[in-house]
C-alpha positions in Angstrom: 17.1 4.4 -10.6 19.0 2.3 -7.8 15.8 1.1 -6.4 13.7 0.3 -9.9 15.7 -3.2 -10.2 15.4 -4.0 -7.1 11.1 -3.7 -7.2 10.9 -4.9 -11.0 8.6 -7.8 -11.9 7.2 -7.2 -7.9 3.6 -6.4 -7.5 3.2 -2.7 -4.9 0.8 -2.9 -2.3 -0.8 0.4 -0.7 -3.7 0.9 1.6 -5.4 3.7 -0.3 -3.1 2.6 -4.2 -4.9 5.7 -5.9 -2.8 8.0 -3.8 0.4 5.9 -3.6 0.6 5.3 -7.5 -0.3 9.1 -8.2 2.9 9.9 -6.1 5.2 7.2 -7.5 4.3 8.3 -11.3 4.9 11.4 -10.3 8.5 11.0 -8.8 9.3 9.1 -12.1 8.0 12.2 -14.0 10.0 14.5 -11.9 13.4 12.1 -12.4 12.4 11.9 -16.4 11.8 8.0 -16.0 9.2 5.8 -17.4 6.8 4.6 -15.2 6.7 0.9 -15.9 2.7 0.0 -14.6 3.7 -2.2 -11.6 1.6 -4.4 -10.6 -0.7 -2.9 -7.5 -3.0 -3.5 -5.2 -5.2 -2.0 -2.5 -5.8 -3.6 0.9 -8.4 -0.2 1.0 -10.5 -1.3 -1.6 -9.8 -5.0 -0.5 -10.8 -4.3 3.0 -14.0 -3.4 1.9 -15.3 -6.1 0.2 -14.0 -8.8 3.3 -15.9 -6.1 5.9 -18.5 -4.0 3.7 -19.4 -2.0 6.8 -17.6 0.3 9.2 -14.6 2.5 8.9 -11.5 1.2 6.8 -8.7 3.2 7.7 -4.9 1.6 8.0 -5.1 1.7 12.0 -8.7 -0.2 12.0 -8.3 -2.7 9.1 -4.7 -3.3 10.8 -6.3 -4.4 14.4 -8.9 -6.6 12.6 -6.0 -8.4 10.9 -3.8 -8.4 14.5 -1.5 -5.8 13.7 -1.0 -2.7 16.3 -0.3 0.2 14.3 0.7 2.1 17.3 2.8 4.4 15.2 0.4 5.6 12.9 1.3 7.8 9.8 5.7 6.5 10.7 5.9 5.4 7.2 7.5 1.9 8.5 4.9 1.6 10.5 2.0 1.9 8.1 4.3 0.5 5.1 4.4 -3.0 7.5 0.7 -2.5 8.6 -0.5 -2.7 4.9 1.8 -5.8 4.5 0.0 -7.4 7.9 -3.1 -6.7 6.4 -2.0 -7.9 2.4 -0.8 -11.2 4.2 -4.4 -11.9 5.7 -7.0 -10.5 2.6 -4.7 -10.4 -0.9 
């Protein structure tokens, strides 16, 4: 609850959002909350239709927007890859 007004009215961002919004709903389930549909978005499903071919994982679609995700799978890491790569494609 300490973080909800602090995200409210804010569109989420996630590289694969099918995962991500599974796992939020299901942390407001646990916590008895209502889930209030944020807006969100998918760099994943974005990534594919700026480059149709080749791989699109984080670590790739990072590099072709010039970020080194070095640190791959550090949740800061990733969390500020997929905010390179929203910056360059959303």
């Amino acid at each position: 609850k300490q973080i909800e007004p602090k995200i409210a009215g804010l569109p989420l961002v996630a590289h694969n959002k099918a995962f991500d919004e599974s796992c939020l709903k299901a942390v407001f389930r646990v916590y008895q909350m209502d889930y209030p549909d944020y807006p969100f978005y998918c760099t994943c499903v974005a990534s594919r239709r700026v480059w149709p071919q080749g791989s699109h994982t984080l670590d790739v679609i990072a590099a072709r927007c010039g970020y080194n995700l070095s640190n791959h799978h550090h949740a800061l890491a990733d969390a500020e890859a997929c905010a390179a790569i929203a910056l360059e494609i959303l």
